[in-house]
C-alpha positions as CSV (number, residue, x, y, z in Angstrom):
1,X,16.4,37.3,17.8
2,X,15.1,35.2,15.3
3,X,17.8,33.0,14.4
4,X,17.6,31.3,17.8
5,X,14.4,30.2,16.9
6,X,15.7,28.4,13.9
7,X,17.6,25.1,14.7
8,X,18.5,22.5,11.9
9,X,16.1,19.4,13.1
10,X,19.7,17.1,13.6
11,X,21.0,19.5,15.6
12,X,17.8,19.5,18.0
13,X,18.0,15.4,18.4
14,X,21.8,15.8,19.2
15,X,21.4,18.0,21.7
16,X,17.9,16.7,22.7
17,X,19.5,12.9,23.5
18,X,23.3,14.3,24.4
19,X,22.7,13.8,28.0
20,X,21.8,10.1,27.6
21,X,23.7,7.9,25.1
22,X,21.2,4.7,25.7
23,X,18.8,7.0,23.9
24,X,20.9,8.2,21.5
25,X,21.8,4.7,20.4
26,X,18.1,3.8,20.2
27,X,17.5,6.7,17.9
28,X,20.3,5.5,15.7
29,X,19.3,2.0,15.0
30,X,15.7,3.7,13.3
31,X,16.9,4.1,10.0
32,X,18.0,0.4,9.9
33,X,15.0,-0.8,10.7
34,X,12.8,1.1,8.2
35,X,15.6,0.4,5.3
36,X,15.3,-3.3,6.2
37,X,10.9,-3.0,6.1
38,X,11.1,-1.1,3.0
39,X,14.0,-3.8,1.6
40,X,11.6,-6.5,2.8
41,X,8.7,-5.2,1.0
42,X,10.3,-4.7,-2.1
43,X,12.5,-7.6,-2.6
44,X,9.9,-10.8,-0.7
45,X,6.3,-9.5,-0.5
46,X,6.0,-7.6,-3.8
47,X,7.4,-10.0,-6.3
48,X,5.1,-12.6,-4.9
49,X,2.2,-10.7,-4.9
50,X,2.5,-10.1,-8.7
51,X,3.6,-14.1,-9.5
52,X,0.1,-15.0,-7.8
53,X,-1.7,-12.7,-9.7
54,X,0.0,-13.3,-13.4
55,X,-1.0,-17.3,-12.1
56,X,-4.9,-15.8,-11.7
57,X,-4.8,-14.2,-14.9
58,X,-3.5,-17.2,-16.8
59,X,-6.1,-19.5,-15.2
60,X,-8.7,-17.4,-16.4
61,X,-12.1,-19.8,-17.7
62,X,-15.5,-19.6,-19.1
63,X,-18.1,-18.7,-16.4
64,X,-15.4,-16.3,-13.9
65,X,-16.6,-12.9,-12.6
66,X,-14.3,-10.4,-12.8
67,X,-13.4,-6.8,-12.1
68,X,-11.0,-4.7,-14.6
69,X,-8.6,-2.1,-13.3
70,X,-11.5,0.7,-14.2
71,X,-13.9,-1.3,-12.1
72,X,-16.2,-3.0,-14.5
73,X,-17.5,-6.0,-13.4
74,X,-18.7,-8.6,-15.3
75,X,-18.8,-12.7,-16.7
76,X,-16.0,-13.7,-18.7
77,X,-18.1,-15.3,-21.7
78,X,-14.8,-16.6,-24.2
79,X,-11.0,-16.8,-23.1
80,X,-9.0,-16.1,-27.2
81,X,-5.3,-16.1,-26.3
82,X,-5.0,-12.4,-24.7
83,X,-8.4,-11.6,-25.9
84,X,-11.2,-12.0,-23.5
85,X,-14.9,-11.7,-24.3
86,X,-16.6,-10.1,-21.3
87,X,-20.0,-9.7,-20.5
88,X,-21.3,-7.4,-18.1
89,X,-24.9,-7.2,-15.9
90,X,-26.7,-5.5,-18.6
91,X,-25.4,-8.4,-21.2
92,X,-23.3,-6.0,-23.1
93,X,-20.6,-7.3,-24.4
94,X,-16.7,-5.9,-24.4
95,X,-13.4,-7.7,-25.9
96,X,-10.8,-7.2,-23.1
97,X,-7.4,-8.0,-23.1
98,X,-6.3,-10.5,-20.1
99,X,-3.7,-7.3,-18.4
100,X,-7.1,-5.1,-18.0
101,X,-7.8,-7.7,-15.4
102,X,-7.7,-6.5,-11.9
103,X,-9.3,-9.5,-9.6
104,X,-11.4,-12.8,-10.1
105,X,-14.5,-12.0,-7.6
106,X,-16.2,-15.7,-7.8
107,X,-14.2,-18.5,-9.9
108,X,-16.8,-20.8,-11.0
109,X,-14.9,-24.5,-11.9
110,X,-16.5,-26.5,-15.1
111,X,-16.8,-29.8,-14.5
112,X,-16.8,-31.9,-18.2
């Protein structure tokens, strides 16, 4: 009695969309389209995502507010190769290296 209740899930579309092949062809196509999203994703939006924010992190100056990945905010106060000299609201200061760097909240452009 109970093993009709238990039908493998393929077996329920195939018989669910066996009457009508337009649907049955519709169903098929689904994995293709969510390989080819996911592809997308991985192989266009990701990589480009990271280049812009290894640009951002490179471009890092005097006077930027920043957050780190632990969500620290603060000034950046001196930029020392990988090294950056950070200085939060309650001017305590904290040598950082320039991968802790999660976003630049207000760039602030020196003019000499």
């Amino acid at each position: 009695m109970l093993s009709k209740w238990i039908i493998p899930l393929p077996t329920f579309y195939i018989q669910a969309f066996a009457a009508n092949e337009s649907n049955q062809g519709s169903i098929g196509t689904l994995p293709f389209i969510i390989l080819f999203a996911i592809a997308f994703y991985f192989f266009i939006l990701a990589p480009q995502k990271k280049k812009t924010h290894q640009e951002t992190i490179k471009n890092l100056k005097v006077g930027d507010d920043v957050q780190l990945h632990d969500g620290t905010v603060g000034t950046i106060a001196n930029v020392d190769g990988k090294q950056i000299k950070l200085i939060d609201n309650k001017q305590k200061s904290a040598f950082v290296q320039r991968h802790q760097i999660k976003s630049v909240l207000n760039k602030k452009s020196q003019k000499t």
